[in-house]
N, C-alpha and C positions, 0 to 999 in steps of 0.2 A: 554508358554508351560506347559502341565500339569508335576507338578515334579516329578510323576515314568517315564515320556517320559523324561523329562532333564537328571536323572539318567540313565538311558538307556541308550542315545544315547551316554555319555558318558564312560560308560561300555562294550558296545556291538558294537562297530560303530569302525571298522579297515580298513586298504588300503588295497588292492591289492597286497603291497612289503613288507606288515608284513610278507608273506605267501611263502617264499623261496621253491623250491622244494624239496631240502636235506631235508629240515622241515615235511612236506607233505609225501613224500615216507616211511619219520622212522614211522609216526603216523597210517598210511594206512593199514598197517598187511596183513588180510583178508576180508578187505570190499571193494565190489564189485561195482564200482561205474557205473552207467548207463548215457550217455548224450544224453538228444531229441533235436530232433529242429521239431517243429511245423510247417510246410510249406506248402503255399499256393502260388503256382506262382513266384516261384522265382530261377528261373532257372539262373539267375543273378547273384547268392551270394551266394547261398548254397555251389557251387563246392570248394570254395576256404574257407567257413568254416570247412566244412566234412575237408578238404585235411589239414589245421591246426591242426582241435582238433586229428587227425589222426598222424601226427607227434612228437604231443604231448604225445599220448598215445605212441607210439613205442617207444620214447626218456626217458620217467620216469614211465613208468608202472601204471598210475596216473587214466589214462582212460580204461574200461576192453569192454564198448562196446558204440557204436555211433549207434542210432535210428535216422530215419527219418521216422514220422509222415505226410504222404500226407493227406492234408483236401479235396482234390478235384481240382488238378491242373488241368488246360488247357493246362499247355507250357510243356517242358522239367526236370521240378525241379526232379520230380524222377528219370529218366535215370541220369541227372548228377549229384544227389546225389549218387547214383548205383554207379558211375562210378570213383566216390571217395572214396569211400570204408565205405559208411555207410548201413547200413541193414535197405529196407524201407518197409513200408505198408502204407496200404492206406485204410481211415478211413473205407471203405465201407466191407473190409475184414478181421476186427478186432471184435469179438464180434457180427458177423452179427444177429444174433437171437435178438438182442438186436435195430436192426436199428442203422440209421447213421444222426446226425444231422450236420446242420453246424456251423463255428465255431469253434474260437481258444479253447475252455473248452473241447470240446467232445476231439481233437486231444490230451490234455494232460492227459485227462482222460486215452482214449483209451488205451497211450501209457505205461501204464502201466502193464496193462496186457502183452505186447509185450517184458518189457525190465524184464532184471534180477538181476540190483543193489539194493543193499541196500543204494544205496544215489542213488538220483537221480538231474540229472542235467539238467534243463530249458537256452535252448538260440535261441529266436528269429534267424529264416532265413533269416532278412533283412539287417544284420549289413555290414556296407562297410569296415571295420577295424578292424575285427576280431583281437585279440590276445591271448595268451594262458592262461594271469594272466584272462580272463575272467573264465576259469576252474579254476584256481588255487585258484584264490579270495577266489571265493566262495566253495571252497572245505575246505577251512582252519578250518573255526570253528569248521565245523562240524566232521572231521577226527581228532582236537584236543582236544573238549567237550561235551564230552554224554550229558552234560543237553542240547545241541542245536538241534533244531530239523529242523528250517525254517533258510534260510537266505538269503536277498535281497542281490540287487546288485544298486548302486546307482553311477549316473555319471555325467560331463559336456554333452551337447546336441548341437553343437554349430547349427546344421541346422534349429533350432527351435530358434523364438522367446520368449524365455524366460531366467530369470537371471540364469548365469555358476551354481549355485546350487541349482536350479530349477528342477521341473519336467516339463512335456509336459504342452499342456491348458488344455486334460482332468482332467490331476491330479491336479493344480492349479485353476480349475474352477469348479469342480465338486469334486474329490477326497476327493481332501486336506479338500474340507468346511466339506463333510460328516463325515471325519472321526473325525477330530479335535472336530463335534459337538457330535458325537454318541462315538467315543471311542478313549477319548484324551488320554489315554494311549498310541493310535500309532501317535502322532503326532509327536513323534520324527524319523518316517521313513522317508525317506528323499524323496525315489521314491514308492511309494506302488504298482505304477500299472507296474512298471519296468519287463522286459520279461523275465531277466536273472535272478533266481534264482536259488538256490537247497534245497531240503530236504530230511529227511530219508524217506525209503517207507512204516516206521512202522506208521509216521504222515501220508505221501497221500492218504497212502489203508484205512484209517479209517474217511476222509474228503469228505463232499460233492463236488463235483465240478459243478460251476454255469456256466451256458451257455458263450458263446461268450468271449468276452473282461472284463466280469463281474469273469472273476477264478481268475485273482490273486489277484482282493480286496475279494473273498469269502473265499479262503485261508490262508489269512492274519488274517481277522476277526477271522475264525472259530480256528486257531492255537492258537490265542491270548484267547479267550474263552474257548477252552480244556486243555490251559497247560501254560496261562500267560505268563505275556511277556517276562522273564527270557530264554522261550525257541526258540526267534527270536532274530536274529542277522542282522547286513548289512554290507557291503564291498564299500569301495571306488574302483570303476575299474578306474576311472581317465575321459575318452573320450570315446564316444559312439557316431559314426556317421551314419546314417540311411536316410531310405527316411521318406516322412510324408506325410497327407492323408490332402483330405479337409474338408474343414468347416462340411458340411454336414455329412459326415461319422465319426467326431468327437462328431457329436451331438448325432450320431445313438448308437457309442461308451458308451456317458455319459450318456443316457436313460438307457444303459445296467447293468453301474455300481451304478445308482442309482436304479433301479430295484432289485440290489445285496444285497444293504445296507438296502433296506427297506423289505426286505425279513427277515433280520436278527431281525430287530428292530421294524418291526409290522408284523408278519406272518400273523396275522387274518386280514390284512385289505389289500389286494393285490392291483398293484397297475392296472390302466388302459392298457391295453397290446398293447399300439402303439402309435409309435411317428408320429404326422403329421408334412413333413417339403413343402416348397413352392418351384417352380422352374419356370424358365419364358422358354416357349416354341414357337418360332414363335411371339414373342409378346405377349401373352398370358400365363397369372401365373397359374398354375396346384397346386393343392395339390397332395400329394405324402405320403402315408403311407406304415412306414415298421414294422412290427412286432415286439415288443421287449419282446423276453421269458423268461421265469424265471423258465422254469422248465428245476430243478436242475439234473443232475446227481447221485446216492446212492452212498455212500462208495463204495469204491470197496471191502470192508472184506465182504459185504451181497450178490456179483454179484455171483452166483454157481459156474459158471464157474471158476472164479479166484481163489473160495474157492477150489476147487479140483484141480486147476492148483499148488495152493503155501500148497499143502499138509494140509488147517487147518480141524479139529477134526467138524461133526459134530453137 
């Protein structure tokens, strides 16, 4: 491991039960904390996250509002996010002047404009185990330490084929090699493409966001390159149980996120804009191309609208 990630990870890297609430509440004051969840068809898991992080917020004051980001449901996720008491939108009604792509980046982009914390808080709709240290976790550093700005969230996976301190395959097969080769400084993150995260919204409004499954390695990156890596932290949450996709849409996934890495680390030389994979039909093998974009999202401090929504000077 390169030794500012050894330092690091041994500086920056806490559990989930460092982060007591009594703790949390005294350091909290006046910052307004926002939580999205990013949702795409998951009318499954959403109801009983919202109705968590929701009890949470009532019981410690910890939470001040709960967004739900629809990317383009087909089922129910919206009404039973609605109906748990989160405030939803839906991508196509956020920024419309601006169009709508798809894709987990646009939803978290979006959702910025939508929420009104000063920290903002990232948690996948697909978790089957929700709990509240997942708020809490990752609230801690950041309501404890102005220099922190990002902070991951890293866990066991047990549904997944990989070692208890592991990441997924894309992270361990694609991730991990990019990063450890282009910016060994984060090789002491444990999970980098992890869903849960938070940061303040004075780092997201000033951060590109990369299409798809490629934001939270663009985020990471670009954090660690504006303000080193003193201003990223991670959290042990313990267990993280989920569903998981297949082969193919891992691959589609890892196109995305190497598309992200090489954006960063050759701008001038873009890469080819699609992945060909193979599928047997009737007997017969097909190729199959899907698109892999790279075009990024702007800060959101240059979007007009945002600028005249958060009062800045032009």
């Amino acid at each position: 491991m390169h030794p500012r990630a050894r330092r690091w990870f041994a500086q920056q890297t806490t559990a989930a039960g460092d982060w007591p609430v009594e703790r949390l509440r005294a350091a909290k004051d006046l910052t307004v904390v926002s939580v999205v969840l990013p949702a795409l068809n998951e009318e499954r898991t959403i109801g009983t996250i919202v109705e968590g992080i929701g009890k949470l917020a009532e019981r410690t004051s910890l939470v001040d509002e709960i967004v739900v980001l629809d990317s383009g449901s087909t089922d129910r996720t919206a009404e039973v996010a609605r109906q748990a008491g989160a405030s939803v939108f839906h991508r196509d009604d956020v920024l419309a002047d601006h169009g709508s792509r798809p894709g987990k980046g646009e939803a978290l982009w979006k959702a910025l404009y939508v929420t009104h914390g000063d920290v903002i808080v990232y948690v996948d709709a697909d978790l089957l185990d929700f709990g509240e240290h997942y708020i809490t976790g990752l609230l801690g550093p950041l309501l404890t330490d102005p220099e922190t700005l990002l902070v991951k969230a890293f866990y066991d996976r047990p549904l997944l084929d990989v070692s208890l301190t592991g990441g997924g395959r894309v992270t361990e097969l694609m991730a991990r090699p990019l990063l450890c080769a282009f910016f060994p400084e984060l090789a002491g993150v444990v999970q980098p493409l992890a869903g849960e995260y938070a940061a303040r919204r004075s780092l997201l409004e000033s951060l590109p966001f990369a299409p798809g499954y490629g934001v939270e390695t663009g985020l990471l990156i670009d954090t660690l390159g504006k303000h080193g890596l003193g201003a990223i932290a991670q959290v042990d949450l313990g267990e993280r149980t989920h569903g998981h996709q297949d082969t193919a849409a891992l691959g589609r996934m890892a196109a995305t996120i190497l598309s992200t890495v090489a954006a960063r680390v050759m701008p001038d030389h873009p890469l080819w804009p699609a992945l060909t994979q193979f599928q047997r039909e009737d007997g017969e093998l097909r190729a199959v191309d899907s698109v892999v974009s790279a075009q990024e999202r702007p800060p959101m401090t240059e979007v007009p609208e945002y600028r005249y929504r958060m009062k800045f000077p032009d």
